[in-house]
PyMOL commands that place a pseudoatom at each C-alpha (Angstrom):
pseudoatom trace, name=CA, resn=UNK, resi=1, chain=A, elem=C, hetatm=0, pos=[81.466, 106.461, 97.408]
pseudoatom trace, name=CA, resn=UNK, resi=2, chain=A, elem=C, hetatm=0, pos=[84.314, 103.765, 97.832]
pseudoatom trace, name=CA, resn=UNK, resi=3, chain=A, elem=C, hetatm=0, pos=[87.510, 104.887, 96.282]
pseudoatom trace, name=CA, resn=UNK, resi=4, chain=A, elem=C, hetatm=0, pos=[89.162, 101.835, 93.871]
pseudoatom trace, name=CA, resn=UNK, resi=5, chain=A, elem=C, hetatm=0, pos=[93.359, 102.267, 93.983]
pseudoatom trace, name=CA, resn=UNK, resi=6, chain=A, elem=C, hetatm=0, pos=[95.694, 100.020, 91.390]
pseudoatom trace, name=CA, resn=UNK, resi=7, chain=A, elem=C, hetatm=0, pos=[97.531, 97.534, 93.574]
pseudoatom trace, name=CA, resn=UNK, resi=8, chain=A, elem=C, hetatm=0, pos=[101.400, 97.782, 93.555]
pseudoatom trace, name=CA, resn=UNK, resi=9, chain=A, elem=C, hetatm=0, pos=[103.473, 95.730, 90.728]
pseudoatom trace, name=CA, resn=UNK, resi=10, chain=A, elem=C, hetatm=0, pos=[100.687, 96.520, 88.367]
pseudoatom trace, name=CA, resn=UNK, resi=11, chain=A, elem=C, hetatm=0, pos=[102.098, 98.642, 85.093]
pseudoatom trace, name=CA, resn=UNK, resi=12, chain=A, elem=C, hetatm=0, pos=[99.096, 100.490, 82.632]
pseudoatom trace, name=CA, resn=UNK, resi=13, chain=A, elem=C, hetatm=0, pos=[99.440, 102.284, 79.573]
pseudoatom trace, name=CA, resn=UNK, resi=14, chain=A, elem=C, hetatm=0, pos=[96.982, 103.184, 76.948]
pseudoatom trace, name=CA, resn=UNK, resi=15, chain=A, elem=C, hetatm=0, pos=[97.685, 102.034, 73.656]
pseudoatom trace, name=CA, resn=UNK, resi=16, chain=A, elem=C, hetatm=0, pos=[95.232, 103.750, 71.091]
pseudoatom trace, name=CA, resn=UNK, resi=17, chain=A, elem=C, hetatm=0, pos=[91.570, 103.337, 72.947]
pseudoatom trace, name=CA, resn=UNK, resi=18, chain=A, elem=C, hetatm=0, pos=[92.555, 100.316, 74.483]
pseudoatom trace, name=CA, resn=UNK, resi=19, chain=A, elem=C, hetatm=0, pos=[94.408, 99.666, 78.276]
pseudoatom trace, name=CA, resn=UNK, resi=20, chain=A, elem=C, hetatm=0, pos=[96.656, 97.315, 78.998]
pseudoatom trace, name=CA, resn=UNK, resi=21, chain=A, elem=C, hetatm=0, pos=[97.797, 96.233, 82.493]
pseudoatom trace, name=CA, resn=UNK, resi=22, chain=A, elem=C, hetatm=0, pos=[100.966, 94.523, 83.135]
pseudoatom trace, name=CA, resn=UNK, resi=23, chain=A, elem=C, hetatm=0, pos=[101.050, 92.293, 86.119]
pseudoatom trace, name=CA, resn=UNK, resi=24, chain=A, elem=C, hetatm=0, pos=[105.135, 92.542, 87.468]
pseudoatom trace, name=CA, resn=UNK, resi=25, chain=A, elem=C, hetatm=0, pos=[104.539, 89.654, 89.973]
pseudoatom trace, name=CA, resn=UNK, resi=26, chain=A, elem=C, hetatm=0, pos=[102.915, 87.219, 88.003]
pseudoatom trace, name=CA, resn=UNK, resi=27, chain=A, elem=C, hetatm=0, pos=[104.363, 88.487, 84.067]
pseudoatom trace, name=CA, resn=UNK, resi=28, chain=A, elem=C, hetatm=0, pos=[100.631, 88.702, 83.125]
pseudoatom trace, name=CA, resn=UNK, resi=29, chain=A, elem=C, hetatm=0, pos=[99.627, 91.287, 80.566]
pseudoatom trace, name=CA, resn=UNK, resi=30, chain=A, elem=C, hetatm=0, pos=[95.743, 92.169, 80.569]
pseudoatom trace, name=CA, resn=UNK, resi=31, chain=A, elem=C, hetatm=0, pos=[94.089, 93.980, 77.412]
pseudoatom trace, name=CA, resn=UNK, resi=32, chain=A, elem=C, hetatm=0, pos=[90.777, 96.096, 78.093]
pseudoatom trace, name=CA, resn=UNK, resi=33, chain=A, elem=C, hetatm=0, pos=[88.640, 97.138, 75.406]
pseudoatom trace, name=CA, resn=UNK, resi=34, chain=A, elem=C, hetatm=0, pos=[87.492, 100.342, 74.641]
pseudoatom trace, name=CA, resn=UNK, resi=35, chain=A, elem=C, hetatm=0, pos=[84.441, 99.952, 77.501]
pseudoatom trace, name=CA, resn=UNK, resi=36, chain=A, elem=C, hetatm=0, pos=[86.540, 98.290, 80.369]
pseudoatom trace, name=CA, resn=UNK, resi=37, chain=A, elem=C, hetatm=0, pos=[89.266, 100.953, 79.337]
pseudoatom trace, name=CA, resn=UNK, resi=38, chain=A, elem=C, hetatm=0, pos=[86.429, 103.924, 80.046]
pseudoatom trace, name=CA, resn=UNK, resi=39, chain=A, elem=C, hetatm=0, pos=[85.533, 102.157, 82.707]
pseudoatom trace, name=CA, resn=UNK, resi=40, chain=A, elem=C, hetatm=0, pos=[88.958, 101.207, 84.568]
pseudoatom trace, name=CA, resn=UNK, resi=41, chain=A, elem=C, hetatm=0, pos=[90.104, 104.892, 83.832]
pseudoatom trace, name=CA, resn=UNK, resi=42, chain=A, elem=C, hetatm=0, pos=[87.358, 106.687, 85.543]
pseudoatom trace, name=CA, resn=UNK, resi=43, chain=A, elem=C, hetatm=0, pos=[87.640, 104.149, 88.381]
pseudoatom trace, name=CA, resn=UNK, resi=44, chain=A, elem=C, hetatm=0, pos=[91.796, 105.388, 88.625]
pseudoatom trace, name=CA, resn=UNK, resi=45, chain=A, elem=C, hetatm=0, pos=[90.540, 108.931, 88.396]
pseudoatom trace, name=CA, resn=UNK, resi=46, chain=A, elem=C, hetatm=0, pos=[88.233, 108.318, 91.465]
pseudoatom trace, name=CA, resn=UNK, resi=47, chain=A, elem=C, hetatm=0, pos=[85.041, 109.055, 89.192]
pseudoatom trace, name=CA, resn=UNK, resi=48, chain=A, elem=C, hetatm=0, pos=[81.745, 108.024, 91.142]
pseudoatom trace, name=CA, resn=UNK, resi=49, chain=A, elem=C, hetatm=0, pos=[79.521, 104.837, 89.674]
pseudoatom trace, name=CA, resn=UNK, resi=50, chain=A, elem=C, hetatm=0, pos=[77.223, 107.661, 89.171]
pseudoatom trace, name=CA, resn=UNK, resi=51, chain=A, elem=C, hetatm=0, pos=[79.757, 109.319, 86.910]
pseudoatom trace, name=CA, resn=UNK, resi=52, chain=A, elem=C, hetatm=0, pos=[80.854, 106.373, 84.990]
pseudoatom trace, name=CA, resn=UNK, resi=53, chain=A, elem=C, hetatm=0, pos=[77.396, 104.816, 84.820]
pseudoatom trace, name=CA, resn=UNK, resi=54, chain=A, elem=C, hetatm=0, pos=[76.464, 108.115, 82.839]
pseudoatom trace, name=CA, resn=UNK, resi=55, chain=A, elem=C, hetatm=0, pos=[79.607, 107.885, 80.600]
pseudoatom trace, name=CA, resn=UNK, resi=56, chain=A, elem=C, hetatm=0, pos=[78.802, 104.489, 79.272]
pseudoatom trace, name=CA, resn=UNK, resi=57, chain=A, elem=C, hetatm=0, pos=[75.185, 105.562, 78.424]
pseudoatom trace, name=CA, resn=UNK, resi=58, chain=A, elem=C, hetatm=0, pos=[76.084, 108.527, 76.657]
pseudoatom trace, name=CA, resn=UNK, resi=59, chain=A, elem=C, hetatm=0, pos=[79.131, 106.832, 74.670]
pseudoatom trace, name=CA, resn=UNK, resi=60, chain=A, elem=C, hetatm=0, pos=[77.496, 103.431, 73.993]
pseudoatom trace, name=CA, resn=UNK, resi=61, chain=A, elem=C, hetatm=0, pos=[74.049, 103.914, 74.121]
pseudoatom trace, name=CA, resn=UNK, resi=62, chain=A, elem=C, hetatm=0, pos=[73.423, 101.300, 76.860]
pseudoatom trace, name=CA, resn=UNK, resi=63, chain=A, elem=C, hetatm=0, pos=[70.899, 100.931, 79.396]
pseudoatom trace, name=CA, resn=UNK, resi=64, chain=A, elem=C, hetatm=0, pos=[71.732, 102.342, 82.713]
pseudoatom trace, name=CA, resn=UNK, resi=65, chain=A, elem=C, hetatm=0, pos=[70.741, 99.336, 84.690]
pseudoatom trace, name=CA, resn=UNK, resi=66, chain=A, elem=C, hetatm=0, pos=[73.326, 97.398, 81.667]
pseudoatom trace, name=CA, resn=UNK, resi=67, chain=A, elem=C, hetatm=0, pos=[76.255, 99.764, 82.626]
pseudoatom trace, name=CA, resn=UNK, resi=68, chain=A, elem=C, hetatm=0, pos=[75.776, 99.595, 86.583]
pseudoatom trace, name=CA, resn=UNK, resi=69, chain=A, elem=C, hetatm=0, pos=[75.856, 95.621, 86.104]
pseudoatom trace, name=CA, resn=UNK, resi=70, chain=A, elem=C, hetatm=0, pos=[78.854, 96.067, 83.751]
pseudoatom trace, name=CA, resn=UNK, resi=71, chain=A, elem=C, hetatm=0, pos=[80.774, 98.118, 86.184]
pseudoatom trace, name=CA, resn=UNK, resi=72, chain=A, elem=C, hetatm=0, pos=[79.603, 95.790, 89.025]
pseudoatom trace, name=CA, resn=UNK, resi=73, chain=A, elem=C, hetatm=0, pos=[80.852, 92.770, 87.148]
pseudoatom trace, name=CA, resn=UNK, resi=74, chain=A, elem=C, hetatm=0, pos=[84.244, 94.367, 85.979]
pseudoatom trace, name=CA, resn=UNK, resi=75, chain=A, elem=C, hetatm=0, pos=[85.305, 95.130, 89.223]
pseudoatom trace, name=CA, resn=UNK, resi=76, chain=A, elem=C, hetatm=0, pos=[84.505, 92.050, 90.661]
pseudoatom trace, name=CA, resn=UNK, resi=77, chain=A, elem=C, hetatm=0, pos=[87.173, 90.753, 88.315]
pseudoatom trace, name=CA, resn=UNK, resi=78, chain=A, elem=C, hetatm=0, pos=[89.193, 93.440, 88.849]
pseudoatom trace, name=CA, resn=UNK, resi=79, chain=A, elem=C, hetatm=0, pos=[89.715, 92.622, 92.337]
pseudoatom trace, name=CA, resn=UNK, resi=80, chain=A, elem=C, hetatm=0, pos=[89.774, 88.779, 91.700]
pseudoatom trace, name=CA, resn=UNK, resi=81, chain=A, elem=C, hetatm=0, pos=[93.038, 89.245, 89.596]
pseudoatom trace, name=CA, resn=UNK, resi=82, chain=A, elem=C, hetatm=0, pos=[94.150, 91.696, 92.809]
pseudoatom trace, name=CA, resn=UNK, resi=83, chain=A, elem=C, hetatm=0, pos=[94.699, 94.342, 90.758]
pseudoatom trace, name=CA, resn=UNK, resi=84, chain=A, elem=C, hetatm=0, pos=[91.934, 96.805, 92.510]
pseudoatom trace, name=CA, resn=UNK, resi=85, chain=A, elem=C, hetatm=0, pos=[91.619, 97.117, 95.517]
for i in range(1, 85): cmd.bond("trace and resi %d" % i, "trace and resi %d" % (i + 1))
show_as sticks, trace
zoom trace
């Protein structure tokens, strides 16, 4: 299982069910909604796909070929704004 870490200058906080990322370097903020938020907090806790795949079926009632495309996606983006890595 590949372990995902938050790149320095990056600032998060939850605000309600929502996450928001602050970027120091480039004075970005980023807002996740409540599924990237599930899904960006169980990748900081080191959850497996396995684990978070699961979550989002239970919680949303999505398909679990949906949610392992969904996490697939987010993380590409994720790491395309440099804030995984």
């Amino acid at each position: 299982m590949k372990k995902y870490r938050l790149n320095k200058g990056f600032i998060t906080q939850k605000v309600g069910s929502k996450t928001t990322v602050f970027s120091g370097e480039d004075s970005i903020l980023y807002t996740f909604n409540n599924t990237a938020s599930f899904i960006f907090n169980g990748l900081k806790l080191g959850w497996e796909k396995s684990k978070i795949i699961q979550g989002l079926v239970e919680k949303y009632g999505v398909k679990r070929t949906t949610a392992a495309s969904d996490i697939e996606d987010f993380i590409k983006q994720l790491k395309t704004k440099k804030i995984l890595s």
